[in-house]
C-alpha positions in Angstrom: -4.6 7.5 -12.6 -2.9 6.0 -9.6 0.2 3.6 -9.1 -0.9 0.7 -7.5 1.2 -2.1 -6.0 0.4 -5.5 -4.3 2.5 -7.7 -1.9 1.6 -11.0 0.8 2.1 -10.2 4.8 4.0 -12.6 6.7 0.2 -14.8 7.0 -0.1 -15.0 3.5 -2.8 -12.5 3.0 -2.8 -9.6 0.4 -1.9 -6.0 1.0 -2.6 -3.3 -1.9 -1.1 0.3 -1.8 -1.9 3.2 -4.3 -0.4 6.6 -4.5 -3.5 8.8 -5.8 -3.1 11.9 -8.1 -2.2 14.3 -5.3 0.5 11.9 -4.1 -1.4 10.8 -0.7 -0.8 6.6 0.1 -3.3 4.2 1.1 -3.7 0.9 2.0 -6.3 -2.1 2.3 -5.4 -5.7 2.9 -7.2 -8.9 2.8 -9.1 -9.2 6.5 -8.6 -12.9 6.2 -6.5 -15.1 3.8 -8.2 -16.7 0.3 -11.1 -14.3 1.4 -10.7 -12.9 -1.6 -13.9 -11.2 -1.0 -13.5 -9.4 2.3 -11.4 -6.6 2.2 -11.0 -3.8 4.6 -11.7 -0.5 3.1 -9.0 1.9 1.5 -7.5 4.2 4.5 -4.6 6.6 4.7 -1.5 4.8 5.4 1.2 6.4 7.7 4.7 6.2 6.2 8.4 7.3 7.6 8.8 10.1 5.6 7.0 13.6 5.4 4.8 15.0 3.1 3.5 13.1 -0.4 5.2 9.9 -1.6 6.8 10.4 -5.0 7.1 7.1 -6.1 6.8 3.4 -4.4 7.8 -0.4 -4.7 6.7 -3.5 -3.7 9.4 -6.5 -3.9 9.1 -9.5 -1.9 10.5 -8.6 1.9 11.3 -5.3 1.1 9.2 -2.0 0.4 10.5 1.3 -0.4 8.9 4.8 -0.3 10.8 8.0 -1.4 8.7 11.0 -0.2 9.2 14.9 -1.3 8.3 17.9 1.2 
């Protein structure tokens, strides 16, 4: 099962993350706000730190990853 986490962008839309079972993160985000239809699709998504992401948060303004090589 993968962790899953959901937080708005500075416009108000919607941006989901999920760390799948192998510990790779993606992203998708609303493409346009109250669209709650049109999504883009889920894609890799780059972070600071090397290798898999242990464990992630979402709080409003801030978002953590911690990442283990």
């Amino acid at each position: 099962m993968a962790e899953i986490a959901a937080g708005e962008l500075t416009d108000g839309r919607v941006q989901v993350w999920k760390v799948d079972k192998e510990g790779n993160l993606h992203s998708r985000h609303q493409e346009v706000k109250e669209a709650h239809l049109e999504w883009t699709p889920w894609s890799p998504f780059e972070h600071p730190g090397k290798g898999k992401v242990r464990s992630f948060r979402s709080e409003e303004h801030t978002s953590e990853l911690q990442s283990h090589h």
